[in-house]
N, CA and C atoms of all chains as a GROMACS GRO file, in nm:
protein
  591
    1UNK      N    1  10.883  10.842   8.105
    1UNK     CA    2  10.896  10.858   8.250
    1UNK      C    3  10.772  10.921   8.311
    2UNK      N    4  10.690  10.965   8.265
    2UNK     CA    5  10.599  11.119   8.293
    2UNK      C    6  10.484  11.003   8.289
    3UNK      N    7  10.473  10.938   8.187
    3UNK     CA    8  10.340  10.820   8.208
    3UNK      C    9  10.371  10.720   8.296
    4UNK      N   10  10.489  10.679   8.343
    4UNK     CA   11  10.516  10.590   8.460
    4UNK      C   12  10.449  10.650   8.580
    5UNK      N   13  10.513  10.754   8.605
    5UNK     CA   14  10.401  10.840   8.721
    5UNK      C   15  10.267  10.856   8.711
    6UNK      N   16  10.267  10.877   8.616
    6UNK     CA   17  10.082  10.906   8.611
    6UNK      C   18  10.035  10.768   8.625
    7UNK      N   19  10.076  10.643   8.536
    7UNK     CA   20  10.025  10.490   8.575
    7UNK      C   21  10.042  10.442   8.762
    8UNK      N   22  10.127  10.536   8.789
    8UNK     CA   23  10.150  10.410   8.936
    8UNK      C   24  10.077  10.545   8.994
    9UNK      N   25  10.037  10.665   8.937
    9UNK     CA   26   9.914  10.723   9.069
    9UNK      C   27   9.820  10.697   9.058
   10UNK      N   28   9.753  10.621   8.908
   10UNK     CA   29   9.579  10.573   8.865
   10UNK      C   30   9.595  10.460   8.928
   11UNK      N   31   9.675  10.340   8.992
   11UNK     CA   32   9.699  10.221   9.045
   11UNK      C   33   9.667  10.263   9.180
   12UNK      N   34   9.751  10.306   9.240
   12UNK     CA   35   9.728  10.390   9.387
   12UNK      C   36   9.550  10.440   9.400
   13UNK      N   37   9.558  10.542   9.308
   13UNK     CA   38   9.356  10.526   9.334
   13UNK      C   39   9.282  10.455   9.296
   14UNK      N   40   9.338  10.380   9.202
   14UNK     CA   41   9.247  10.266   9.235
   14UNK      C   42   9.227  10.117   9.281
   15UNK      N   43   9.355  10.128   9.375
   15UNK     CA   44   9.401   9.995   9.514
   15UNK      C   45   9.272  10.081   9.612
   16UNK      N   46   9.249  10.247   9.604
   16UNK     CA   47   9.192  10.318   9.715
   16UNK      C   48   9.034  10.271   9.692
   17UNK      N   49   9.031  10.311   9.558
   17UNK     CA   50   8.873  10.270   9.491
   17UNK      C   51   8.804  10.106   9.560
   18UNK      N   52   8.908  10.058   9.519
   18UNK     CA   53   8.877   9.885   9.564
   18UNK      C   54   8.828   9.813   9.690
   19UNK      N   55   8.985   9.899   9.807
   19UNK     CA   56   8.981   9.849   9.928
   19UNK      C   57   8.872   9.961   9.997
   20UNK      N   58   8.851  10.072   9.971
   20UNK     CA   59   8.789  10.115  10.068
   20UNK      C   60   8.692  10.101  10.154
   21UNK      N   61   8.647  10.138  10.268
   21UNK     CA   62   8.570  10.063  10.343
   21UNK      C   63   8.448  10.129  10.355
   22UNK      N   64   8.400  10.294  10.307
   22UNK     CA   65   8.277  10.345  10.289
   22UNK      C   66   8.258  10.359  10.144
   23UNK      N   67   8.155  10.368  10.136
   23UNK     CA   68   8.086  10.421   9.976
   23UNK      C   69   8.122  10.556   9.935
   24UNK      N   70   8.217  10.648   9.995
   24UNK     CA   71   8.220  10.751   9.968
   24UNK      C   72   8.411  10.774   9.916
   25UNK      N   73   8.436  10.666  10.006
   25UNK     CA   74   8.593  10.648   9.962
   25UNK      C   75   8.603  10.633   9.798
   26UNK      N   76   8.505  10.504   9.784
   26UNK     CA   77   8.513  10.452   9.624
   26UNK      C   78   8.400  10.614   9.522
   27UNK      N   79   8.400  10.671   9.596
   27UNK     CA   80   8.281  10.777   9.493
   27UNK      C   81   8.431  10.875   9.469
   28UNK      N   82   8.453  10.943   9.563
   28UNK     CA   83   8.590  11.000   9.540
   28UNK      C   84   8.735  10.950   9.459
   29UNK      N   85   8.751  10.786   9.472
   29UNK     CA   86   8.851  10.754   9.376
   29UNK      C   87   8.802  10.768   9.306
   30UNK      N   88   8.649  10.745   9.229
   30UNK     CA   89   8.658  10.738   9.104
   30UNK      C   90   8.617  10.930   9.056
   31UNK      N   91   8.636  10.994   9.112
   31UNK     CA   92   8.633  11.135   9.095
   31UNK      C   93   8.746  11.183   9.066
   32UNK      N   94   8.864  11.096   9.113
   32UNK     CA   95   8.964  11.131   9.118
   32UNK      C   96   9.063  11.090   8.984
   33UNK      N   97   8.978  10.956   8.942
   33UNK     CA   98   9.023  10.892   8.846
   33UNK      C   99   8.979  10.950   8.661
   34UNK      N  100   8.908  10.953   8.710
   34UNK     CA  101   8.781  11.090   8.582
   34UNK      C  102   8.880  11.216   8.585
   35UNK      N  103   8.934  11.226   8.688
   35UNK     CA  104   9.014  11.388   8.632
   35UNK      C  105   9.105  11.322   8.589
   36UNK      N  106   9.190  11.188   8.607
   36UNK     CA  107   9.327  11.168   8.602
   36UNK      C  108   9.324  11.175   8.403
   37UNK      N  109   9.159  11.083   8.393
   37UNK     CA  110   9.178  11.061   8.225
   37UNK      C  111   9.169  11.188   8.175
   38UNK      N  112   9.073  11.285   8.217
   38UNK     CA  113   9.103  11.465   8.149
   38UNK      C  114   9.254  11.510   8.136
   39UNK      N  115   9.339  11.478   8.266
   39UNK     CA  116   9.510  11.509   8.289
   39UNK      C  117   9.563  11.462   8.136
   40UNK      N  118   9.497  11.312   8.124
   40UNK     CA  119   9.604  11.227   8.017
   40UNK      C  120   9.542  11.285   7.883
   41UNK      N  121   9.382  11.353   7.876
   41UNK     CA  122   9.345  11.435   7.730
   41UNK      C  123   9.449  11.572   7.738
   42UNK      N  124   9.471  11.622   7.825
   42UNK     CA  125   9.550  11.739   7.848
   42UNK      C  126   9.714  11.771   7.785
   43UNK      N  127   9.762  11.600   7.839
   43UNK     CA  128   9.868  11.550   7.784
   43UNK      C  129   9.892  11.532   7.660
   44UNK      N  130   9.759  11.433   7.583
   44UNK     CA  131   9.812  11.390   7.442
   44UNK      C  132   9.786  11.524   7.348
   45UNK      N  133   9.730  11.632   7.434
   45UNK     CA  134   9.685  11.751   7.381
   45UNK      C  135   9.835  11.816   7.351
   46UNK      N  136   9.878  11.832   7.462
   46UNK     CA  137  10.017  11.898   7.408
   46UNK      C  138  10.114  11.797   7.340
   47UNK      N  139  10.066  11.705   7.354
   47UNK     CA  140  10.175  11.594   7.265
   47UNK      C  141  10.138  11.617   7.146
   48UNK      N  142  10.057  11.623   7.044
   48UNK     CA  143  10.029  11.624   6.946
   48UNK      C  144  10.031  11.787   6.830
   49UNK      N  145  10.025  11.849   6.959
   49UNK     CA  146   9.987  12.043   6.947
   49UNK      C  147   9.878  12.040   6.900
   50UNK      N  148   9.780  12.024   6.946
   50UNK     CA  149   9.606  12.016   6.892
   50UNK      C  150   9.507  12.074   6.996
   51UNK      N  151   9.377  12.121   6.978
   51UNK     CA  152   9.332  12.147   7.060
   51UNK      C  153   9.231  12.108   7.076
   52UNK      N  154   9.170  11.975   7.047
   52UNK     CA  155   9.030  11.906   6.980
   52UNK      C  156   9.085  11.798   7.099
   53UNK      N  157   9.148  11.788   7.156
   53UNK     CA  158   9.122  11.691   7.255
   53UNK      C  159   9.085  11.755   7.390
   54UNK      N  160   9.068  11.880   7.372
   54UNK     CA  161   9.017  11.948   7.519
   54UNK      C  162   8.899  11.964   7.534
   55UNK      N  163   8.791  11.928   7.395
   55UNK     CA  164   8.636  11.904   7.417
   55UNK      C  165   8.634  11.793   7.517
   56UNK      N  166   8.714  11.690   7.477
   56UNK     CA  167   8.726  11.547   7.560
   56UNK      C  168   8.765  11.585   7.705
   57UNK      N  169   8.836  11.665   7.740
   57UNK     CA  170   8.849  11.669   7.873
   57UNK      C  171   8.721  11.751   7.935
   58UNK      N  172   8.702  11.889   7.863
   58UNK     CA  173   8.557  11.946   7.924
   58UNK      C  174   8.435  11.890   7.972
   59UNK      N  175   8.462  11.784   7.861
   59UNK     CA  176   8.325  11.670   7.864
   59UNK      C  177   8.321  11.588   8.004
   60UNK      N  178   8.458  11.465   8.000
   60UNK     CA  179   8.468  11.402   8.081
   60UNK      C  180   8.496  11.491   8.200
   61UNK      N  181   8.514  11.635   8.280
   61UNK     CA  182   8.517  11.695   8.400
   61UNK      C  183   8.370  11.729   8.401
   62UNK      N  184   8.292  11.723   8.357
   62UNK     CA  185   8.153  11.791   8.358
   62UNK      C  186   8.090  11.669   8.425
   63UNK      N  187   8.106  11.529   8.292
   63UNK     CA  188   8.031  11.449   8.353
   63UNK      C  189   8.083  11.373   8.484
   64UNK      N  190   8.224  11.366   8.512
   64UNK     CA  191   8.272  11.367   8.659
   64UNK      C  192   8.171  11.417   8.779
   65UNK      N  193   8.205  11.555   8.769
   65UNK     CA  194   8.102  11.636   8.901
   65UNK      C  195   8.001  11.622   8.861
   66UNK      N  196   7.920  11.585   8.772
   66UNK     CA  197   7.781  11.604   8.762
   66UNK      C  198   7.742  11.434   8.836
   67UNK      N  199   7.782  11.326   8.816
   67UNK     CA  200   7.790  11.181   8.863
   67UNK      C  201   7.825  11.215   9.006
   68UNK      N  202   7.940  11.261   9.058
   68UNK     CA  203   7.984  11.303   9.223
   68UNK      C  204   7.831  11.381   9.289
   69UNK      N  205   7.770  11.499   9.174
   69UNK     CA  206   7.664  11.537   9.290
   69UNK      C  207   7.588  11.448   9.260
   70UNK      N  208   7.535  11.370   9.185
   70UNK     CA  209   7.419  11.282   9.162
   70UNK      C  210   7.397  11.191   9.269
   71UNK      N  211   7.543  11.164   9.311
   71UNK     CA  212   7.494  11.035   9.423
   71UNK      C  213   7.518  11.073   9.550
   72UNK      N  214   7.592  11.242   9.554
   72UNK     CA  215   7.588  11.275   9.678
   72UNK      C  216   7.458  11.319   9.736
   73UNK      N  217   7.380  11.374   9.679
   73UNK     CA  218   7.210  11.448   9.663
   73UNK      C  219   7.187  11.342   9.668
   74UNK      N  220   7.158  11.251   9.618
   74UNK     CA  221   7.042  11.100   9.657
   74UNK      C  222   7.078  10.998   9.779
   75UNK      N  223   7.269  11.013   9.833
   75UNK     CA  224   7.249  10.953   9.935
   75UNK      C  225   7.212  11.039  10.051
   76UNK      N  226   7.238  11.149  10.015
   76UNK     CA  227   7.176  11.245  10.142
   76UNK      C  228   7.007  11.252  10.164
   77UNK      N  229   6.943  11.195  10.114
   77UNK     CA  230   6.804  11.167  10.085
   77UNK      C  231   6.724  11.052  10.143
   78UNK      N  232   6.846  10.998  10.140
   78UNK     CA  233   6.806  10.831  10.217
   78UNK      C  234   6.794  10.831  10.404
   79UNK      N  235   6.757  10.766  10.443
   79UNK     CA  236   6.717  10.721  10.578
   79UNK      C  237   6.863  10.717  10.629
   80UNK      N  238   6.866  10.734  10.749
   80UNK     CA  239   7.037  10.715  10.840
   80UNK      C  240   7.062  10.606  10.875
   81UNK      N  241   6.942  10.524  10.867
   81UNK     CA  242   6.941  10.359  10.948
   81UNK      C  243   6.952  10.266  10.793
   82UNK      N  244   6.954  10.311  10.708
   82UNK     CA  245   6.960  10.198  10.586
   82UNK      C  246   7.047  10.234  10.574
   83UNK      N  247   7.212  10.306  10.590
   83UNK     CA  248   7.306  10.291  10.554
   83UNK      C  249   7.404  10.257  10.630
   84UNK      N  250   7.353  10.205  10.803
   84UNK     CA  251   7.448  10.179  10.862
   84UNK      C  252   7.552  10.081  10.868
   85UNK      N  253   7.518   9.991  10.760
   85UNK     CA  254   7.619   9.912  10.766
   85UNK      C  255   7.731   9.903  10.621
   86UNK      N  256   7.664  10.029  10.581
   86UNK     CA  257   7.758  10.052  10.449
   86UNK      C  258   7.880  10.147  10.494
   87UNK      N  259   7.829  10.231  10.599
   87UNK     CA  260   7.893  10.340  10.663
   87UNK      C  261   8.020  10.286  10.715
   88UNK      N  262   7.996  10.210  10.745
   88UNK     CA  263   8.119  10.194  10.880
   88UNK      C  264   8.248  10.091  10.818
   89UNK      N  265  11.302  12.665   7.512
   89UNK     CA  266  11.325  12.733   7.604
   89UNK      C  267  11.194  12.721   7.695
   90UNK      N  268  11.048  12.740   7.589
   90UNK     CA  269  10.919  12.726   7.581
   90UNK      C  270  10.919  12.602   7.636
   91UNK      N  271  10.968  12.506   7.541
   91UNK     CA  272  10.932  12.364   7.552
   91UNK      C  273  10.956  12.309   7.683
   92UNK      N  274  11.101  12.346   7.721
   92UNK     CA  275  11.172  12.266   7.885
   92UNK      C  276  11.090  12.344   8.008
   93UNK      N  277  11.008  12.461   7.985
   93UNK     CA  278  10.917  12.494   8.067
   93UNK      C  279  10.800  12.428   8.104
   94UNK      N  280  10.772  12.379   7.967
   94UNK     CA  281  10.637  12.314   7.948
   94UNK      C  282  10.646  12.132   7.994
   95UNK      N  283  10.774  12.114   7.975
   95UNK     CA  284  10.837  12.015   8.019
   95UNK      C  285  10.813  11.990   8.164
   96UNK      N  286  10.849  12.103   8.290
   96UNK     CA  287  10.897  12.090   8.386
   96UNK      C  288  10.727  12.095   8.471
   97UNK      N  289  10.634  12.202   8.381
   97UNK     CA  290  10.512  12.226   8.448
   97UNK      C  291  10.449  12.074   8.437
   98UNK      N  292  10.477  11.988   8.315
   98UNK     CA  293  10.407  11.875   8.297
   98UNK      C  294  10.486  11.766   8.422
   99UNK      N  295  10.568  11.778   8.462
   99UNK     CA  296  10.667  11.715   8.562
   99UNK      C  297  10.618  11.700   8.699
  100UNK      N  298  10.617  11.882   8.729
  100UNK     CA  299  10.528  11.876   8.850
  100UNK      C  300  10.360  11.873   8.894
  101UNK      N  301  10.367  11.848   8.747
  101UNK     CA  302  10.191  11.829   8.763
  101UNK      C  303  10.131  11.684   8.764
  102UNK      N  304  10.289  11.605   8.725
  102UNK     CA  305  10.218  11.436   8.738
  102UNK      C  306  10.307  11.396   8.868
  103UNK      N  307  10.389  11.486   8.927
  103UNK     CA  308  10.473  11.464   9.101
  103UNK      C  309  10.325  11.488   9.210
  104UNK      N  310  10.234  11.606   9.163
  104UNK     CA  311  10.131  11.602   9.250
  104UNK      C  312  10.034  11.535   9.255
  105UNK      N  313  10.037  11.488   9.130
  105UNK     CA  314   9.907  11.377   9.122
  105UNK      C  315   9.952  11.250   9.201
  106UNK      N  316  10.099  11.208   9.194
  106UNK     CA  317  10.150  11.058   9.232
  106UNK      C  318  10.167  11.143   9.413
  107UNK      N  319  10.146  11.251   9.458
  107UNK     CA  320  10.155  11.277   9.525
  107UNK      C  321   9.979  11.298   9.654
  108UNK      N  322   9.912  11.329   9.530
  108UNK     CA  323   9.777  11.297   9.585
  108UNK      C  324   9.747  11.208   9.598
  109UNK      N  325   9.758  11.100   9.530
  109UNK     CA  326   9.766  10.940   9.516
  109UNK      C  327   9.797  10.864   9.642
  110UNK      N  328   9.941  10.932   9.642
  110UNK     CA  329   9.982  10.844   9.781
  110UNK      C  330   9.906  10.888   9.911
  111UNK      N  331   9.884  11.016   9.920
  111UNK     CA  332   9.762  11.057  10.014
  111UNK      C  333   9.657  10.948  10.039
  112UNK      N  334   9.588  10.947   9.888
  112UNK     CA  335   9.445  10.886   9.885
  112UNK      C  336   9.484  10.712   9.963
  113UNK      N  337   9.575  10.727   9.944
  113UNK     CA  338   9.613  10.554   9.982
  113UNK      C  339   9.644  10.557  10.127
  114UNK      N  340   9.666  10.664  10.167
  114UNK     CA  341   9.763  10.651  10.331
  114UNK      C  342   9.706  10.683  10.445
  115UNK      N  343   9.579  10.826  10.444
  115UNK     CA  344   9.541  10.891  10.531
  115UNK      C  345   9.458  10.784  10.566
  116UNK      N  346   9.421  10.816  10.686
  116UNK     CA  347   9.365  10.760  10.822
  116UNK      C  348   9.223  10.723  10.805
  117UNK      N  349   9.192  10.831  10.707
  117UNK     CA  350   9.026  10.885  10.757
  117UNK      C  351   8.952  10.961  10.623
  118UNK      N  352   8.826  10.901  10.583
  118UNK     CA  353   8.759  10.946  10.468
  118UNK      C  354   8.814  11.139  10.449
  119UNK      N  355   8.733  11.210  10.550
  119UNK     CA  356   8.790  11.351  10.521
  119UNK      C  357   8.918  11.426  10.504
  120UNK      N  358   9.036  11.300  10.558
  120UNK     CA  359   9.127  11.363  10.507
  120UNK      C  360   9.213  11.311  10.357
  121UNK      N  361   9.126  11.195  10.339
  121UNK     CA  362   9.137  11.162  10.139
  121UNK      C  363   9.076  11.260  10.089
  122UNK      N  364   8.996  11.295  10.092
  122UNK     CA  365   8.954  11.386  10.035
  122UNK      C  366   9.026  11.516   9.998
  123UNK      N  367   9.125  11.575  10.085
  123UNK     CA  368   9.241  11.610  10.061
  123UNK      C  369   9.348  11.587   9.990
  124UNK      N  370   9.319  11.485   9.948
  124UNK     CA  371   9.410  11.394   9.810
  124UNK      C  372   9.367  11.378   9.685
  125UNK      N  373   9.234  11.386   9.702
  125UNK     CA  374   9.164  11.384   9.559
  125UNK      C  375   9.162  11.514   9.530
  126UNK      N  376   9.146  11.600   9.582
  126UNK     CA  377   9.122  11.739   9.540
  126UNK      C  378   9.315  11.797   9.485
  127UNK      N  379   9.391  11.706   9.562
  127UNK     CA  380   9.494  11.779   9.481
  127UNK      C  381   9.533  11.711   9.342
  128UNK      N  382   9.501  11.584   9.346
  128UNK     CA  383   9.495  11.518   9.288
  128UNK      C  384   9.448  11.604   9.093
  129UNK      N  385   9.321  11.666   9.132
  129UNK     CA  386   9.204  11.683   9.063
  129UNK      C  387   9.267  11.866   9.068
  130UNK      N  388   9.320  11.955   9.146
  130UNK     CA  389   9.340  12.096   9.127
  130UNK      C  390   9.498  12.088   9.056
  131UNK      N  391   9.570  12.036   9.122
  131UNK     CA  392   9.715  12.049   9.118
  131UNK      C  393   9.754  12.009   8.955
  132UNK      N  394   9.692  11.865   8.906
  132UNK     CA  395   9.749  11.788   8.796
  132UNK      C  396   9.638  11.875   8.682
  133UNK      N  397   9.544  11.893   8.660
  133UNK     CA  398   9.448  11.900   8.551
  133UNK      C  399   9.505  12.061   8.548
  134UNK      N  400   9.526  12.149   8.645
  134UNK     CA  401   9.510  12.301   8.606
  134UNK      C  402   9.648  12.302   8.583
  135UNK      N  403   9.745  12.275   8.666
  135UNK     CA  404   9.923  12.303   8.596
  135UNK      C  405   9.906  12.222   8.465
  136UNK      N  406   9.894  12.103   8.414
  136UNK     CA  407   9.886  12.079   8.325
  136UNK      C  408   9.824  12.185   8.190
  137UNK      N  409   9.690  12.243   8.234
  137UNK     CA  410   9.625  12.313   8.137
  137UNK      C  411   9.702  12.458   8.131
  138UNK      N  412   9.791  12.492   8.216
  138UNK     CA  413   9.846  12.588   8.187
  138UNK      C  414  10.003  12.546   8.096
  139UNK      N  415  10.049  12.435   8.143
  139UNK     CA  416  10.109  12.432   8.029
  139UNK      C  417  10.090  12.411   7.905
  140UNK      N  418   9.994  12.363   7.860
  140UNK     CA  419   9.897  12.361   7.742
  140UNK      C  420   9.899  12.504   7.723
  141UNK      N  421   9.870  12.632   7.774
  141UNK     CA  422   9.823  12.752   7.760
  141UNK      C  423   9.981  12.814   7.732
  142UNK      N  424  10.082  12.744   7.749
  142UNK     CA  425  10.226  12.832   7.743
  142UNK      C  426  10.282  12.755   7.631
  143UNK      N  427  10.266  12.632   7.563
  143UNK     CA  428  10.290  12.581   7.466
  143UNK      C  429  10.231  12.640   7.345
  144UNK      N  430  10.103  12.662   7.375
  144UNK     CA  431  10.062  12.728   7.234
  144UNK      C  432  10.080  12.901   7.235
  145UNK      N  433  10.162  12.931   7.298
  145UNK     CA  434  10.207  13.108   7.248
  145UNK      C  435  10.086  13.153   7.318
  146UNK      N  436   9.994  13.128   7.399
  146UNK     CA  437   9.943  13.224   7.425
  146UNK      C  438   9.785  13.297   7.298
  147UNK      N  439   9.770  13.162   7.218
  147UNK     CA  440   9.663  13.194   7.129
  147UNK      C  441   9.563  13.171   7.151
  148UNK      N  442   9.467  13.195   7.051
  148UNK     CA  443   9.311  13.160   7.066
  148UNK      C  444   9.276  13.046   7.136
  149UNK      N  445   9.343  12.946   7.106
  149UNK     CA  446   9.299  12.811   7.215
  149UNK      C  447   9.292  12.831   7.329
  150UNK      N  448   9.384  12.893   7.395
  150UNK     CA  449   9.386  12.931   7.539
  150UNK      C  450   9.308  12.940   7.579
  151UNK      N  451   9.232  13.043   7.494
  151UNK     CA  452   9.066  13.026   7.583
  151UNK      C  453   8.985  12.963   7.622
  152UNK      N  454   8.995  12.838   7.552
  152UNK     CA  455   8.955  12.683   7.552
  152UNK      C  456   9.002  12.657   7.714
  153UNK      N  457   9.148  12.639   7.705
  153UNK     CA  458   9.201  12.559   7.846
  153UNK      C  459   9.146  12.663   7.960
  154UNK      N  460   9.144  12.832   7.952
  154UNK     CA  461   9.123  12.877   8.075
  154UNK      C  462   8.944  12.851   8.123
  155UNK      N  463   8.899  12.812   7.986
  155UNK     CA  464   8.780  12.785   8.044
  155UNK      C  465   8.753  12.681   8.108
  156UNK      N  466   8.824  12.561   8.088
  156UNK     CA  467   8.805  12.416   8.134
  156UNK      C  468   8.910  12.451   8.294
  157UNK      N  469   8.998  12.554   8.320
  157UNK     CA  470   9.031  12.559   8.449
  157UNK      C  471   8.928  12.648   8.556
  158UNK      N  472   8.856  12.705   8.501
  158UNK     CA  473   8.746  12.823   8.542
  158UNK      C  474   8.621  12.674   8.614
  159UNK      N  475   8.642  12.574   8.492
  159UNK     CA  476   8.533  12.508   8.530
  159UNK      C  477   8.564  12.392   8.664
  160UNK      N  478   8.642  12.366   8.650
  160UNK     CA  479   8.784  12.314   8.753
  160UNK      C  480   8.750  12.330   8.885
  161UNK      N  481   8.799  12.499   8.882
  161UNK     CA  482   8.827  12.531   8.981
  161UNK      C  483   8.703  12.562   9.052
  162UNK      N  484   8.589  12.640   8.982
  162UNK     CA  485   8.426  12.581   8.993
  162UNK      C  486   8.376  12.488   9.101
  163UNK      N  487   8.411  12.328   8.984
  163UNK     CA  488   8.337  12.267   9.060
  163UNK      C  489   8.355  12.174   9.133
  164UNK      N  490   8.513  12.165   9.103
  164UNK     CA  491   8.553  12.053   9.235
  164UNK      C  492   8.555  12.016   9.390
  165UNK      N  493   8.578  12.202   9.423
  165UNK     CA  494   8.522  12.217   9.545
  165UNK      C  495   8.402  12.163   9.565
  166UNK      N  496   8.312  12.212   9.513
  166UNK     CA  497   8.138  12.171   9.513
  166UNK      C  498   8.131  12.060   9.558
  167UNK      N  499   8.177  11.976   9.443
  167UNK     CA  500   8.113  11.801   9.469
  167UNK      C  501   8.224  11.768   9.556
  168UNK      N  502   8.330  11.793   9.591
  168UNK     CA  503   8.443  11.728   9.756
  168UNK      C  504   8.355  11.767   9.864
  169UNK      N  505   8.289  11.911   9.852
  169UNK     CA  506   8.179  11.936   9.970
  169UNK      C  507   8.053  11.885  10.000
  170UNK      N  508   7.989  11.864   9.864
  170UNK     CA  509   7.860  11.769   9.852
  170UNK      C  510   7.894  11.614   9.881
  171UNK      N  511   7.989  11.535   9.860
  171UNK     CA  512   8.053  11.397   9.918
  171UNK      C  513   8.016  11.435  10.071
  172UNK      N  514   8.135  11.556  10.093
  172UNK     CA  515   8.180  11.516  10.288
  172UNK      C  516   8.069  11.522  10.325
  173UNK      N  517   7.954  11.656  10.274
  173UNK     CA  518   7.845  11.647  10.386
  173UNK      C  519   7.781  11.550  10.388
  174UNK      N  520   7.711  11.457  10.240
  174UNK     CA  521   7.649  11.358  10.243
  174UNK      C  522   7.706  11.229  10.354
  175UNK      N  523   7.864  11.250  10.338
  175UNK     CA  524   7.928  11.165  10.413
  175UNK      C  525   7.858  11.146  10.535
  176UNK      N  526   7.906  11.274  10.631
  176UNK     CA  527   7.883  11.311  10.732
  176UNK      C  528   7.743  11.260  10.781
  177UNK      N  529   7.680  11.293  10.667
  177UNK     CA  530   7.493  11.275  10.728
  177UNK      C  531   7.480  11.141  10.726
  178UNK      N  532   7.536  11.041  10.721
  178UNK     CA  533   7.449  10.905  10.688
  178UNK      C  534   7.589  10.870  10.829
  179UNK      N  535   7.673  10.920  10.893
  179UNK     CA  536   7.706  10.864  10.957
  179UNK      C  537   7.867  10.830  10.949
  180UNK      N  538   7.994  10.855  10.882
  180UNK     CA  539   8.074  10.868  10.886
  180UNK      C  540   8.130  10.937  10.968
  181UNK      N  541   8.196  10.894  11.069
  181UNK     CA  542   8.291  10.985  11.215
  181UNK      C  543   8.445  11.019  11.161
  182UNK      N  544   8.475  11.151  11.182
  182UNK     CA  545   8.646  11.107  11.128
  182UNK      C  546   8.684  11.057  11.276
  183UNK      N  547   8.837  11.061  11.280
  183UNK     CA  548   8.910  10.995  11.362
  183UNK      C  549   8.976  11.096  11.426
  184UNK      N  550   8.991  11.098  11.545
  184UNK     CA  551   9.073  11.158  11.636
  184UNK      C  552   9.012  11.315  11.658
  185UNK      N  553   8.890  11.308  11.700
  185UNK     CA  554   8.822  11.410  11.643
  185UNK      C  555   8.773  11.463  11.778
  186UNK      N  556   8.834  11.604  11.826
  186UNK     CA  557   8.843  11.664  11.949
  186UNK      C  558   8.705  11.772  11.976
  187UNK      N  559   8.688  11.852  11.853
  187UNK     CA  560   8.581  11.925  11.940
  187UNK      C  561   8.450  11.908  11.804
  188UNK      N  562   8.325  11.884  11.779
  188UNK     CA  563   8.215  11.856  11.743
  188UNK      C  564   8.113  11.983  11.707
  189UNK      N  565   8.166  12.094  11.632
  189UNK     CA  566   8.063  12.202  11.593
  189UNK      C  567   7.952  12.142  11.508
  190UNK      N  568   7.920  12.078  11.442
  190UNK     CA  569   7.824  12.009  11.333
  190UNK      C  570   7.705  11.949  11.441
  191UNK      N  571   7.757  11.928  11.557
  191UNK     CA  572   7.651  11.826  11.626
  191UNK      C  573   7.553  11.895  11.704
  192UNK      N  574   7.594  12.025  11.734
  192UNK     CA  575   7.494  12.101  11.791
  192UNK      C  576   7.442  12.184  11.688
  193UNK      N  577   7.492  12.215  11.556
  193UNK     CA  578   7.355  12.286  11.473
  193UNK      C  579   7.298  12.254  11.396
  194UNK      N  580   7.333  12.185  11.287
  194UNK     CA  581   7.254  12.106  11.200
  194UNK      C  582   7.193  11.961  11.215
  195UNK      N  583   7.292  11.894  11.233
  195UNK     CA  584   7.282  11.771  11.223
  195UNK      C  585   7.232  11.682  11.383
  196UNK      N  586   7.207  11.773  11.441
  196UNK     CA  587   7.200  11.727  11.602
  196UNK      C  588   7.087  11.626  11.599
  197UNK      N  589   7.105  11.583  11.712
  197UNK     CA  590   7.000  11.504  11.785
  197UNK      C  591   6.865  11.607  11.811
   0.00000   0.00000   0.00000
């Protein structure tokens, strides 16, 4: 039951990822989606009673935000007129 | 006794995620998804890691999970703030948007 929920909320972000209409919508689903797979290392973590799957989540939340500032710092860098039609 | 606790934290920690979810899918307006991902990303990963932290008694691992919530709680803010502003600067308007502090100090004309 507990992975039914978690499957129809990674579906939900990523119907959001897909349709969205700025570049920042789809930067955030997939920010959102990077934590969801740390949630599911978190999970098989206590499913199993182990604690070697929480390198896997440290990892994948690191390289999450580190990818989120990467492209937030480089689009903030860019010209205001080359993105106007990505913007809107 | 442990377990149906750990049970219930893992319960409401995948109710907020399907709950950020439906956010991310519904709101109006880039800045207020963003409000969905972040619960998405605070609510599910840290209740989760604390039930991880109440399953194992309270041992040496723990230190493991409180560090990965330390880092969490860190840096998610960060990069939801580094998105909006980048947002903001290239030109994203939210919606229904009554009074404009950003336009007279930084970002102005």
């Amino acid at each position: 039951m507990i992975w039914v929920i978690f499957a129809v909320a990674a579906t939900l972000i990523a119907i959001r990822a897909m349709i969205g209409p700025s570049f920042a919508d789809r930067v955030i689903a997939f920010d959102a989606i990077v934590n969801l797979v740390a949630l599911l290392m978190v999970f098989q973590s206590i499913k199993v009673q182990s604690q070697l799957y929480l390198d896997i989540a440290v990892l994948i939340t690191m390289l999450g935000f580190i990818g989120t500032l990467a492209i937030a710092r480089y689009v903030k860098k860019q010209e205001k007129h080359k993105w106007r039609g990505v913007a809107e | 006794m442990i377990e149906l606790i750990v049970q219930i934290m893992l319960y409401i920690s995948a109710v907020l995620s399907f709950i950020g979810a439906i956010g991310m899918l519904r709101f109006p307006d880039f800045y207020t998804r963003v409000h969905g991902a972040t619960m998405v990303n605070i609510g599910g990963v840290c209740l989760a890691l604390f039930a991880f932290v109440i399953s194992t008694f309270w041992s040496v691992y723990s230190v493991k999970a409180f560090i990965i919530i330390i880092i969490i709680l860190l840096t998610n803010p960060t990069a939801s703030h580094a998105i909006a502003d980048a947002a903001y600067k290239i030109g994203i308007k939210p919606k229904r948007l009554v009074k404009n502090d950003l336009k007279t100090r930084r970002h102005g004309k």
